[in-house]
N, C-alpha and C positions, 0 to 999 in steps of 0.2 A: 708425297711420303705415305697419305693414308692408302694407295694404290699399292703400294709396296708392301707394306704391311698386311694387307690382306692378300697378297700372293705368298706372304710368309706362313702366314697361317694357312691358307689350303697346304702349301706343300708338306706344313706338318700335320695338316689330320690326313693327307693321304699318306706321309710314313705311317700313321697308327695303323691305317687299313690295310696296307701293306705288312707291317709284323702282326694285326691277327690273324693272316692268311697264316700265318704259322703255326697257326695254335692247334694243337691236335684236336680240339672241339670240333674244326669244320666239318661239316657232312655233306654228301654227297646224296641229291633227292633225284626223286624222277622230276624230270622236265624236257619238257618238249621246245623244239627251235634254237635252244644251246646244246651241240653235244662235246661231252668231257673229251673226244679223244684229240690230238693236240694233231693239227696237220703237217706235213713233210715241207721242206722248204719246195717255195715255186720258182724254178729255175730262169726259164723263157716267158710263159705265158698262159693263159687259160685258154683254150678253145672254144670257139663261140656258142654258145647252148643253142642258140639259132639264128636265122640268117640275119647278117649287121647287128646281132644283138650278141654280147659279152655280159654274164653274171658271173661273178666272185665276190670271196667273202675277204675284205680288206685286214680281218684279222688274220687271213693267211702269211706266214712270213714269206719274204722275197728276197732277191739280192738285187740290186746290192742294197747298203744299211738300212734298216725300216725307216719309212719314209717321215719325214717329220710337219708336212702336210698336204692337204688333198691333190695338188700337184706333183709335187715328189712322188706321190704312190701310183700316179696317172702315167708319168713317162716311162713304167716297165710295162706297159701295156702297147703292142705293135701298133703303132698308126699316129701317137701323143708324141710330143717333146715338148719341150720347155724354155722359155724366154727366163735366161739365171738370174739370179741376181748375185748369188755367193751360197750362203748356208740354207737359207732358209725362203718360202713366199714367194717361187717364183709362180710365174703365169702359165699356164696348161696350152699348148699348143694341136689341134688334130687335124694331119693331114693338111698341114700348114694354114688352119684357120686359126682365130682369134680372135678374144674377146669374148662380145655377145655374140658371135657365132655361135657359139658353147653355152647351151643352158646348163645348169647347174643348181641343181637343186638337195637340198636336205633334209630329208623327212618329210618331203613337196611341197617346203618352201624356198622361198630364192633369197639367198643372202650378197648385196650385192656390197663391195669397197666402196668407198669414199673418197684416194686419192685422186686426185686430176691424172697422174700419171701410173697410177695402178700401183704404187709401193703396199697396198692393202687387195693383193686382188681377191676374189671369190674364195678362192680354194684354201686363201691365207689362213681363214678363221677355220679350217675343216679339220680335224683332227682323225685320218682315217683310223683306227683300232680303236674308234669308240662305237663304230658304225656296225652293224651286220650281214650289210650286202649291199653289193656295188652294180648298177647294171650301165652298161654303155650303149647308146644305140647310134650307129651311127648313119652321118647322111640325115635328110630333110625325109625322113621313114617311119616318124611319128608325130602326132597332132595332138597328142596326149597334154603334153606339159610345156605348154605357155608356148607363146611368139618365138618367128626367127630362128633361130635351133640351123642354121642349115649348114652347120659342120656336125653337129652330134647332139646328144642329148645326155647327161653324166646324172645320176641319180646317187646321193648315196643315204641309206636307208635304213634303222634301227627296225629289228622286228617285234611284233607284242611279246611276252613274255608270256608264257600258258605252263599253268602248274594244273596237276592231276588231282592233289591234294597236298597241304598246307609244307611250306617247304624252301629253304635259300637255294640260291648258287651264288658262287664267287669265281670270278673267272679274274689275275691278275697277272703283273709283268716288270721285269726290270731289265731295263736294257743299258750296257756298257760299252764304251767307244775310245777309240782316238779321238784326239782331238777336243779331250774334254765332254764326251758324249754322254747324257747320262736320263735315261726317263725312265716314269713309273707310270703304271695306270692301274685304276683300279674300275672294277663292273661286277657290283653285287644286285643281284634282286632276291627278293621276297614277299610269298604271297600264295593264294590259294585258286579255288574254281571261280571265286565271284571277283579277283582281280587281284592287283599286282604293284609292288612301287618296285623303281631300278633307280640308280645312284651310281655315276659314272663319273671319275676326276684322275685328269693325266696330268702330269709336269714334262718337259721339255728344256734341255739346257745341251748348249753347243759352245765352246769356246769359237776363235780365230784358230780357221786349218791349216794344216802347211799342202801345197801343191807339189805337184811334182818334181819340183827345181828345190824343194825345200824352203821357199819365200812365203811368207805369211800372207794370208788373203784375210781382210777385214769380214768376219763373218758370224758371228758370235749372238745366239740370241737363247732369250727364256721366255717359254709357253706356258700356259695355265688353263686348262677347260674345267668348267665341273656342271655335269646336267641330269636334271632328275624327271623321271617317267610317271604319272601316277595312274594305274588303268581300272576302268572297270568293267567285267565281263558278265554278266548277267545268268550269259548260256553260250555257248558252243559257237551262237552266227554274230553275238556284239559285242563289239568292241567301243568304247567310250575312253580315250585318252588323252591328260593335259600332261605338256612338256614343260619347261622351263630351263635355261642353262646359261651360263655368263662365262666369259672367259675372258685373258689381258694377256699380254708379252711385251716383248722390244726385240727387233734385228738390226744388225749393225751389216750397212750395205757397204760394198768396196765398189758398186759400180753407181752409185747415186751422191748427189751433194749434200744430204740429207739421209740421217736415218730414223726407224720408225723405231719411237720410243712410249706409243702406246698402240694398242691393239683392241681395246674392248669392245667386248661383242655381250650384246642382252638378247634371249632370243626369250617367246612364247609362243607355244601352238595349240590347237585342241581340234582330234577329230575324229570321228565318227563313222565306224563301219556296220553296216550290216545286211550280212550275205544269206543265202536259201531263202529268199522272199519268197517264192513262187516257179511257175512253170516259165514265165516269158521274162518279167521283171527278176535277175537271180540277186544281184548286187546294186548298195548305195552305197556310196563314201563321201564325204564333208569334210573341208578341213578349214580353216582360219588360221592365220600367221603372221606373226611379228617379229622384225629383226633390225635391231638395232646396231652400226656399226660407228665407236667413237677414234677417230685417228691422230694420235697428233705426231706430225716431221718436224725434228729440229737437228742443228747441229752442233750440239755443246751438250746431250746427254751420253751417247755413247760416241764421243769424238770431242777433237779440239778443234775452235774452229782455224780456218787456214790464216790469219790476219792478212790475206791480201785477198784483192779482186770484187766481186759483188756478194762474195760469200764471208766478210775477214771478221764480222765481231757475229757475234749469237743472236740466232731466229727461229724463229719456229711457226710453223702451218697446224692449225688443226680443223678437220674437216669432221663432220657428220652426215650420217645417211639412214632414215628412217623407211622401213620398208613391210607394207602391210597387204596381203593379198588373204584370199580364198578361191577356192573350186569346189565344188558339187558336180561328182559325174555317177552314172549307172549303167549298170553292165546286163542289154538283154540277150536273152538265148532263142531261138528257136531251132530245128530240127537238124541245121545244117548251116545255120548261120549266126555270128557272134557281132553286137552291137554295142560298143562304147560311145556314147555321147554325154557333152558335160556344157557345164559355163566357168569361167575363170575370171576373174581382175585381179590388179595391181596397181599398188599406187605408193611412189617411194619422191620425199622430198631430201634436197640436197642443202647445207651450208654450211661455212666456210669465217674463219675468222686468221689473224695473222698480225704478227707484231715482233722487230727488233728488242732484243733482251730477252734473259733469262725467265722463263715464265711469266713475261708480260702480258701475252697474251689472253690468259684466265681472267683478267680484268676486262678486256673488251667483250662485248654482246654478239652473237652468232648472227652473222647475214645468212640471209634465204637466198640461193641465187638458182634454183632451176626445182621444177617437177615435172614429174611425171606421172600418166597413167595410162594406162591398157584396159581393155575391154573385149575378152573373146570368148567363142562359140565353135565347141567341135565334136566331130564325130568320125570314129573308128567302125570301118565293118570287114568282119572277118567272114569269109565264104568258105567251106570245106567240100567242094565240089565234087571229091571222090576222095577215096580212103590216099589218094599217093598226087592230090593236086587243092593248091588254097590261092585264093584270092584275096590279098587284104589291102584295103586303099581307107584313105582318111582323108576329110577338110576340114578347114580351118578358118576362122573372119575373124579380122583384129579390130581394133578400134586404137587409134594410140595416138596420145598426144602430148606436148612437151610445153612448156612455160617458161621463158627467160627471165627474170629477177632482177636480173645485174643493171644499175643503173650506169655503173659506169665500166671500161673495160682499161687492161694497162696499168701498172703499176709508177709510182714517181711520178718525175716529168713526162710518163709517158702516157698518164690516166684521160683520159676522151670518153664524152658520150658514149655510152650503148645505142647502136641504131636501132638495137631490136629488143630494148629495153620494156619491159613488160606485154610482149607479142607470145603470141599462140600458135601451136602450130599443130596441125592434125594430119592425120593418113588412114583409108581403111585398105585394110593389108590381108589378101587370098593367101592361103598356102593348102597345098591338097599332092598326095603319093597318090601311086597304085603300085604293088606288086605281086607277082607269080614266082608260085613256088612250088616245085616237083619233085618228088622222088621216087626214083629210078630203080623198076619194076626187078631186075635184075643186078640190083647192087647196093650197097649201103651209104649212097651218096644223094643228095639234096642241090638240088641247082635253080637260083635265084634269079629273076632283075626286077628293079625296081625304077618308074620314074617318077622323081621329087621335083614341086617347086614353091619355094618358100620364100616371102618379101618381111625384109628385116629393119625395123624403124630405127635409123641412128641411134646410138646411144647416148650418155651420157658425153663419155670418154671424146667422143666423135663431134657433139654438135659446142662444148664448152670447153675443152682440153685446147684445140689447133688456135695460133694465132692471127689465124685466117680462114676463110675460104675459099671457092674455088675464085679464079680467077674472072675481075668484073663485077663480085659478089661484094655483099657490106661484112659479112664473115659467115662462119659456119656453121650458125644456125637458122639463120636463113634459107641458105641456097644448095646445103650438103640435100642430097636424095638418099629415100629410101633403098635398099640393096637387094637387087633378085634374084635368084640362085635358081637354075635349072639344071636339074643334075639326073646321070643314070647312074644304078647302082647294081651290078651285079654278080655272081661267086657262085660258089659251090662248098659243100660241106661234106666228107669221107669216113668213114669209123667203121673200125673192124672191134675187133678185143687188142689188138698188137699193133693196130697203125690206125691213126689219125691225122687227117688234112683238110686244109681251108684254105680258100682263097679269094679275097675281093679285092672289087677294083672298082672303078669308078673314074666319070667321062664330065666333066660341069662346063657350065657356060656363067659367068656372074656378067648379070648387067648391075654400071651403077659401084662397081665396087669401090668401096671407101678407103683410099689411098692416102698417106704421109709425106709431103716432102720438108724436108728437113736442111735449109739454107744457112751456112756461115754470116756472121753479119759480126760489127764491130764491139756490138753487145749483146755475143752470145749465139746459137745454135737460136732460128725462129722457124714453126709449124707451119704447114699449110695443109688442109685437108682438102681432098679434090674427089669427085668422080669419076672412075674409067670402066673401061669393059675391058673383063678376066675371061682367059679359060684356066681350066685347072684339069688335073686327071693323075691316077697311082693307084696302089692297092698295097695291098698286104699280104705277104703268103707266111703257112705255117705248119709245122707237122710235129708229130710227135708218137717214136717207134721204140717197142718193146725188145729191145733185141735177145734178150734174155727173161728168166725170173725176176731177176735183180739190176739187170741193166736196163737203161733208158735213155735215148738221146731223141733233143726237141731240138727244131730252129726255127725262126722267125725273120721275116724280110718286111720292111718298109719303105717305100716311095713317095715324094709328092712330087708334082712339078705344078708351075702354075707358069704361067704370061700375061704378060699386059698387053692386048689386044691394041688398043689405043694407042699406046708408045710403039710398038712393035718390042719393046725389051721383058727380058726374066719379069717375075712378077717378087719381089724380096721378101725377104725372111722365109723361104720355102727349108724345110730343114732337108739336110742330104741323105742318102740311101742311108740305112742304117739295116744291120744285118746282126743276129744273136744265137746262138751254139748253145747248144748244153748237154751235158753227159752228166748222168744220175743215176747212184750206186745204196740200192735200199735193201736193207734188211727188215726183220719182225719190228725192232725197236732201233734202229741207228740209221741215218743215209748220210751219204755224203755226195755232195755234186762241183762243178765247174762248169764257168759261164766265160763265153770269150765274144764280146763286144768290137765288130768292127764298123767305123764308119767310115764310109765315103769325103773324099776332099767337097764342099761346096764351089762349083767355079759359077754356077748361074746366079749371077746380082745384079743389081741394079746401088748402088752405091749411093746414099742421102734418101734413099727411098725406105720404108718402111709403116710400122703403126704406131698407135702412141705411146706404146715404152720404147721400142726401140728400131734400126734400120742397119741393114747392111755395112758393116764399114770396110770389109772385104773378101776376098776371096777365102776359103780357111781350109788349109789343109785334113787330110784322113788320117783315122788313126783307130787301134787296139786297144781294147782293156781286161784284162785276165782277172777271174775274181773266180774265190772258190769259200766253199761251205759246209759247215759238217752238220749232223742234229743227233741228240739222244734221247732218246722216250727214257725216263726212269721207272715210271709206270703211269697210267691213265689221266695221272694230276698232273705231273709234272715231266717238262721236257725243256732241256737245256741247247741250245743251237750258238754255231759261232762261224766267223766268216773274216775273210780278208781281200775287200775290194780294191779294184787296181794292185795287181802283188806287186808289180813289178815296178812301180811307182811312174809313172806315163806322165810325162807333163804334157795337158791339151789341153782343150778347150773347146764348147759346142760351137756350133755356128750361130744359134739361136742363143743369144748373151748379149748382157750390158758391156762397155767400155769402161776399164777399171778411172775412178775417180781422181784425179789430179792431187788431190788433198791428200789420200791415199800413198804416194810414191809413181803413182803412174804418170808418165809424160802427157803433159795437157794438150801438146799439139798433136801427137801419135795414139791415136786411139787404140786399144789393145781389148779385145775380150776377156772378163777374168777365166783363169784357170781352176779346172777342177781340184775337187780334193787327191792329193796323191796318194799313197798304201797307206790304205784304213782298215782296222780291229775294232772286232764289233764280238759282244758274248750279251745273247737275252734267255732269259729264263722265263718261261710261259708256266702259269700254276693255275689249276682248273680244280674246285671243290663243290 
């Protein structure tokens, strides 16, 4: 109840903040790194600023509906999809990797979930339009931020706030939906030359949507973030800033037995820049981080339970995850050549408590059941060999190692000794690029390769999650290996003033890769996690043509495929071709555009195979989704935008989805993907002072 209560009270000091955005008092100061003018909607995609690297700004609007967390805003980006789960919290998928494949960090810290089966993943607790710049890098092409990474790197980033002299801004939003759709956010700062506070709090609320058949999909959730900045600038080259932000919700899953009916997140940071040191030494930066992630799964706060089967009276799981790292890196120059080198750790403990009945659980004491730490050392160097040729390679040495807790393993009658009950386990782990990159003496094109390889220490998910290991093994923290990705990456980059084009692609070899299988049995669906050897390869192509003053059409292509080398079969969960259109009609102050989504049928799977949220359960047909959009600048503050995703109301389904929940209405022996949301309305208004 006290949880509640204090999501009631944010939601109403952000209504206050919200109507004094109204107040004709606001003013408009100088300031640097927020500008007032409100951007056009982003139809297809951003073009990469440079080679495997994508910046944008997540407060940019998109289509379809603005995304309702770091996931959601990741799959309008060519190369991501998404493991659904319904409304909200699904899992980030690139280039058909997953997990900790994907680093993911926030303001360069890493905030990791807590459930066994990811109902909390990463991206759950992100709330992107609090953020001010998003960069993607993908491929094993940075050494920069933390272990493993050897599907991408996702950063997303708040910038310092810098005032000229003493001065607010108010940057705010209300957004309105089908479907019971309704957020606010508010981002004021104020402050001068010697520094600066910010004050950021969004709300988030989704009913249960209808699909395209018109069937209700269990999906219904309420977010809450609110985080404040406090900086101090001294002068021009320091920066000195402590963060702090807390945030809670509930989702209501159609594809889980279990929904999440707490979410809270405690984070703290504090760090430290300071640039123009010198001729060789130019940059230092510092940070220290804290992140706290509290979970709890039950099925009797937003659900009844089903009264039959292993699910029929009320339960509940709550998990914990404490996560504290730092980095210290410096950036030197000399004449023709750029040096980042740094040091990094991490060290995040896990545990777990659980109990039949209604909030029983709050009674019982938190088990410790696993840690973890990292320990690494890297270095970036960038060569500028001639005005139209660069050299950039990086290494990387890890240290990492994991700690089992768990005395016993198995639930009921089925609880047994732990074999690996308080064991240890270590790995030092290489990862090191190089790439060449040229631009093309006689044209305004850039052409890249890169070769990455990066060894990836199990995870959590991976060595504690599977109810097994590989095969002969005592289970899967033992005997699961580390994962080693050897991959090439290479593309090209095109820009005129009227036409723009990209294109990568990319050749991998995985030893080691950490595979799912997922066996029927008389009590229930049991895990196995196993080792095999992967290839993988795709790309992404993209363009974007001025055909007029006012006209504009983009498109964008994605591929993955992957194999299991090992079996000889598909490698699963590979998401299918996916292809995006758009046509965009811009005046001084109004645009309007249309996006026409098609995807590819999936026929390559492997069936009971997959990772630890989810696995193949079949083939899934192709299909279309028409969505279109309008925007109106009123003037400099304010601009009103509106949209109608899926018009035509499409009933489908991704391939990368959960099986809707038997509790649900869904057929318990017929596994079925949930269905998207069908024709959805959306109107947000964006107010900048």
């Amino acid at each position: 109840m006290a949880q509640n209560e204090s999501g009631i009270r944010f939601r109403h000091a952000t209504a206050i903040l919200c109507s004094a955005l109204l107040a004709p008092s606001a003013l408009a100061d100088e300031h640097a790194g927020h500008t007032e003018e409100l951007s056009p909607t982003v139809i297809t995609a951003v073009a990469p600023s440079s080679p495997l690297t994508i910046v944008t700004n997540p407060k940019d609007p998109r289509q379809p509906v603005p995304a309702s967390d770091g996931s959601d805003y990741l799959k309008t980006i060519p190369g991501f999809a998404q493991v659904r789960n319904g409304g909200t919290n699904g899992d980030p998928v690139l280039r058909g990797m997953f997990g900790s494949r994907l680093n993911i960090l926030t303001n360069g810290g890493m905030m990791l979930g807590a459930c066994p089966g990811r109902m909390d993943a990463p991206t759950s607790y992100i709330s992107p339009e609090t953020y001010d710049r998003l960069t993607v890098i993908k491929g094993p092409q940075t050494v920069l931020w933390g272990p493993g990474a050897s599907a991408g790197t996702i950063l997303f980033d708040r910038e310092p706030e810098s005032f000229g002299e003493l001065g607010t801004r108010v940057n705010a939003s209300v957004l309105a939906g089908s479907n019971g759709r309704f957020d606010k956010l508010v981002d004021a700062a104020a402050g001068g030359p010697l520094g600066y506070v910010r004050v950021i709090g969004n709300t988030a609320h989704a009913d249960d949507y209808q699909d395209g058949n018109n069937d209700t999909v269990p999906s219904r959730y309420d977010k809450w973030n609110g985080d404040v900045a406090l900086g101090w600038t001294p002068d021009a080259d320091t920066l000195l800033e402590l963060t702090a932000g807390k945030g809670d919700g509930e989702a209501r899953y159609a594809g889980r037995s279990m929904d999440g009916s707490q979410f809270l997140r405690e984070s703290l940071g504090l760090r430290f820049e300071k640039s123009s040191i010198g001729d060789v030494l130019d940059t230092v930066e510092a940070q220290v981080y804290y992140n706290y992630a509290d979970h709890v799964m039950d099925n009797y706060t937003l659900r009844t339970p089903s009264g039959t089967g292993m699910m029929a009276g009320p339960m509940a799981s709550n998990v914990d995850r404490r996560t504290l790292g730092a980095r210290i890196k410096a950036t030197w120059r000399w004449a023709d050549v750029q040096l980042i080198s740094g040091i990094d750790a991490q060290t995040n403990e896990h545990r777990q408590r659980s109990a039949m009945g209604i909030d029983t659980y709050k009674d019982l004491p938190y088990t410790k059941d696993a840690d973890f730490h990292n320990y690494g050392a890297f270095g970036e160097l960038t060569w500028y060999a001639t005005d139209r040729d660069r050299l950039i390679s990086g290494a990387r040495l890890d240290r990492a190692s994991a700690k089992d807790y768990r005395q016993t393993v198995g639930s009921g009658m089925m609880t047994r000794p732990n074999p690996t009950a308080d064991d240890t386990r270590a790995d030092t782990l290489p990862s090191g690029f190089i790439r060449y990159e040229h631009d093309l003496a006689d044209s305004p094109t850039t052409l890249y390769a890169g070769l990455g390889h990066t060894q990836r220490f199990p995870d959590y998910w991976e060595l504690f999650s599977p109810k097994s290991g590989p095969a002969g093994s005592v289970n899967a923290f033992d005997s699961i290996k580390p994962e080693k990705t050897t991959q090439l990456d290479f593309g090209l980059q095109y820009k005129t003033e009227t036409l723009q084009a990209w294109a990568s692609g990319y050749v991998g070899q995985v030893r080691d890769y950490i595979l799912f299988n997922y066996t029927p049995t008389m009590m229930g669906t049991t895990s196995q996690a196993e080792n095999i050897d992967a290839r993988i390869m795709g790309g992404e192509l993209g363009a974007a043509y001025s055909l007029t003053e006012h006209w504009k059409a983009d498109a964008t292509l994605a591929y993955a495929w992957g194999k299991n080398s090992s079996d000889g079969s598909a490698l699963p969960q590979m998401p299918p071709l996916d292809a995006r259109f758009g046509l965009t009609y811009s005046e001084d102050n109004w645009s309007a555009g249309a996006l026409w989504r098609v995807v590819a049928a999936q026929n390559r799977i492997d069936q009971n195979k997959g990772n630890v949220v989810g696995k193949d359960f079949g083939k899934t047909p192709g299909f279309g989704v028409f969505s279109l959009n309008g925007a109106y600048r009123i003037n400099s503050n304010w601009k009103v935008s509106s949209g109608v995703d899926n018009l035509f109301g499409k009933a489908y389904a991704e391939h990368l989805n959960l099986a809707g929940n038997a509790g649900f209405g869904y057929p318990a022996n017929d596994p079925q993907a949930i269905k998207e949301p069908g024709r959805t309305l959306w109107t947000k208004v964006d107010m900048s002072f």
